[in-house]
C-alpha positions in Angstrom: -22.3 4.9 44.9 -23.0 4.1 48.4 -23.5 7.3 51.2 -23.0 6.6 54.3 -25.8 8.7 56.6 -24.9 9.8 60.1 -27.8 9.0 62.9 -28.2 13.3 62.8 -29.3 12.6 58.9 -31.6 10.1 59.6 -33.2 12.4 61.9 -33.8 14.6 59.4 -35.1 12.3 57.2 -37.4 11.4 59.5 -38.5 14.7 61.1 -38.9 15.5 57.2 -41.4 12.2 56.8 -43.7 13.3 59.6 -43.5 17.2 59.0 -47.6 18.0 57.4 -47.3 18.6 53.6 -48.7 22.3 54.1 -45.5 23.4 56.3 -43.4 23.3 52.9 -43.3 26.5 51.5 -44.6 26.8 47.9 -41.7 28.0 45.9 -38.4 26.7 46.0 -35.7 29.9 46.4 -32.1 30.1 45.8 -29.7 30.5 48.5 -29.9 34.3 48.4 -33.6 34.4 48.3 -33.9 31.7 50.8 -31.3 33.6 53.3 -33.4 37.1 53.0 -36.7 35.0 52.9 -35.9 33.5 56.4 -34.2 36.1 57.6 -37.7 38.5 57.3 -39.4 35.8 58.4 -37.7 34.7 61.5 -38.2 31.6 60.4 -37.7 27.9 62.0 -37.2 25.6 59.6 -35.6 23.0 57.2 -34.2 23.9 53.7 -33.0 20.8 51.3 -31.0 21.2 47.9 -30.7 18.0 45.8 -29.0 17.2 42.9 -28.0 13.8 41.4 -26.1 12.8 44.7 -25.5 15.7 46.2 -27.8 16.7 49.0 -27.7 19.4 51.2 -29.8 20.7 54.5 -29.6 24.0 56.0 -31.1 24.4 59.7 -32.6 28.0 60.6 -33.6 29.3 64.0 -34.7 32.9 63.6 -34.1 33.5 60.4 -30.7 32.5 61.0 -28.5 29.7 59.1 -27.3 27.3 62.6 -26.8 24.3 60.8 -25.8 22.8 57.6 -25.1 19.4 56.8 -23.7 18.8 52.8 -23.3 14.9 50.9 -22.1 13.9 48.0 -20.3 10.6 46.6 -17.2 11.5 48.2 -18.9 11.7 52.0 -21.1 14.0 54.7 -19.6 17.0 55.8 -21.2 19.0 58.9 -20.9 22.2 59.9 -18.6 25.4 58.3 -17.1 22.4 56.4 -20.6 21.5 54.5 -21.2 25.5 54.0 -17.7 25.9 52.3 -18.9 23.2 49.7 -22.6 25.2 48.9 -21.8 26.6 45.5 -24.9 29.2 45.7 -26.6 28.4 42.8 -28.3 25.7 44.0 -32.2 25.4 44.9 -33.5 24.7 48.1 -37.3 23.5 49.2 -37.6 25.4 53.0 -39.9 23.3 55.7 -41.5 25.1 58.7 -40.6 23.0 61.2 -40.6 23.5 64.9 -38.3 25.5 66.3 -37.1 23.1 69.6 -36.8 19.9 67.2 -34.0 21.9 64.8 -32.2 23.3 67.9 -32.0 19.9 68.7 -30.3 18.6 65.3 -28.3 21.4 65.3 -26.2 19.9 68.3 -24.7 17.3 65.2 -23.9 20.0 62.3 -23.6 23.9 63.9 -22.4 26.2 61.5 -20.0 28.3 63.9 -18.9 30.7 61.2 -21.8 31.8 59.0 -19.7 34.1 56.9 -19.4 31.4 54.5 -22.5 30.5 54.0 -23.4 34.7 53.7 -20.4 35.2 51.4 -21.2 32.6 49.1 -24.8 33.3 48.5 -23.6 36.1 46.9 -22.5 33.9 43.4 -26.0 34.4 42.9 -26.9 38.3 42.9 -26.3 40.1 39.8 -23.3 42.5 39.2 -24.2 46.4 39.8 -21.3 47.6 37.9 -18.1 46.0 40.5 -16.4 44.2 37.9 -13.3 44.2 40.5 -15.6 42.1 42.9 -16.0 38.7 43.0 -15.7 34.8 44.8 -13.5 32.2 45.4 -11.5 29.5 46.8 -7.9 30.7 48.5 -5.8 28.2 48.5 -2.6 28.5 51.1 0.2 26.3 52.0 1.7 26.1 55.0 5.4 25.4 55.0 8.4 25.6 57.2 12.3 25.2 56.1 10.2 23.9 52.5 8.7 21.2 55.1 4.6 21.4 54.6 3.4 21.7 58.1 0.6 19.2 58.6 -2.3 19.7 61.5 -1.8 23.6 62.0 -4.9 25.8 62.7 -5.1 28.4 60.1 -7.3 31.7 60.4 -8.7 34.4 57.9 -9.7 37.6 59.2 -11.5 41.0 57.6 -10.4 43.7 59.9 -11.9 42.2 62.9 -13.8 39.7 61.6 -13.3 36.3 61.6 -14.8 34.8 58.4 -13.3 31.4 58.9 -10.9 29.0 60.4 -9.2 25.4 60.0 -7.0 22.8 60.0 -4.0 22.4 57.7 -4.2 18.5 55.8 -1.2 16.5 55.4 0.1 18.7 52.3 -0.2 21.5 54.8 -3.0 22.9 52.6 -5.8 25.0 53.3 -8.6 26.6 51.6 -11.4 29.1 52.6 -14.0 30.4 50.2 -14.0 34.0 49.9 -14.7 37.3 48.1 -11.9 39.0 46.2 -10.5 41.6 48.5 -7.0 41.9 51.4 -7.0 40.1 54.5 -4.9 38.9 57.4 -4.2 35.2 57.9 -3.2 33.8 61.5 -1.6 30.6 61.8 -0.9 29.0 65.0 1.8 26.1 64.7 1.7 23.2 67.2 3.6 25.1 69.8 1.5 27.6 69.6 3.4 30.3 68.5 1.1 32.9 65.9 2.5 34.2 62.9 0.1 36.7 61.2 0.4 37.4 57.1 -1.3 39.8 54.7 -3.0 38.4 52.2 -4.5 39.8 48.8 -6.6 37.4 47.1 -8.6 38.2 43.8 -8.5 35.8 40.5 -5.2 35.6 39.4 -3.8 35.3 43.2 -5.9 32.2 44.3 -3.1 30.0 46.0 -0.3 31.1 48.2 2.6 29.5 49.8 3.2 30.8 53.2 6.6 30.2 55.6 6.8 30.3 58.8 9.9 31.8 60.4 11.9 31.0 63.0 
């Protein structure tokens, strides 16, 4: 299967090529260890996760996840989109890299909410006896008079924390990756009218239909 690579991969590709051998760090970390490592690090770098043809690159500055880009067979996705495809069990190779050359590929893939990358690198950390916890995809539907409403911007908040926000597709779907837990969904319809919702999702409540009134 073909990918198709954007001109912000290829300069990762070839910022990768020219990086010296002894700015890869020796062990390769999954995403839990690799958030903590760069985060006590303060680290500029490069981390890459490849498997069959799935690849992945997180972008850190500080310590801090700022960019993400994710491919597989089906396309390249940039940004909160690529970091609400990481599974968290996958392991990544971290680069030191400069800090000014990945603030400058981060311009092509910024991670703007990094609550889903944080969130799901917790599939990875044992269980401490919270068998009521856990992660994963909320699905909602966006409907009004039984019409899916295509193109609407949904968002999911904690309290007042945004964890994540977007688009509705042409089945007026929608789906964020989360832990188990309540939350309140906002969704602005094209006239730009807000309904708010209260939502509790856990593992036998993963995909809601939600109508919009008049």
């Amino acid at each position: 299967m073909a990918l198709v690579y954007s001109e912000v991969l290829m300069k990762i590709r070839e910022l990768l090529d020219i990086v010296p051998k002894e700015s890869q760090y020796p062990e390769s970390m999954p995403l839990s260890g690799l958030l903590q490592f760069a985060s006590a690090r303060h680290i500029n770098g490069i981390a890459v996760a490849t498997s069959g043809y799935t690849e992945i690159y997180l972008a850190f500055l500080s310590g801090e996840p700022e960019g993400a880009i994710y491919i597989d067979d089906k396309g390249t996705f940039y940004g909160d989109k690529a970091t609400v495809l990481i599974r968290g069990n996958e392991t990544f190779t971290l680069w030191d890299v400069k800090g000014d050359l990945v603030d400058a590929l981060v311009m092509g893939c910024r991670i703007y909410e990094r609550a889903y990358i944080k969130t799901c690198s917790m599939d990875d950390m044992p269980d401490i006896g919270l068998k009521s916890t856990g992660i994963g995809v909320l699905s909602l539907t966006i409907m009004y008079k039984k019409i899916p409403q295509n193109g609407v911007r949904v968002s999911i908040r904690k309290e007042k924390l945004m964890l994540g926000s977007d688009v509705t597709t042409d089945t007026g779907s929608v789906g964020f990756r989360l832990m188990y837990g309540d939350y309140t969904c906002m969704v602005e319809d094209k006239l730009h009218g807000v309904s708010t919702f209260p939502l509790q999702f856990d593992r036998t409540n993963t995909s809601i239909v939600l109508d919009l009134k008049e």
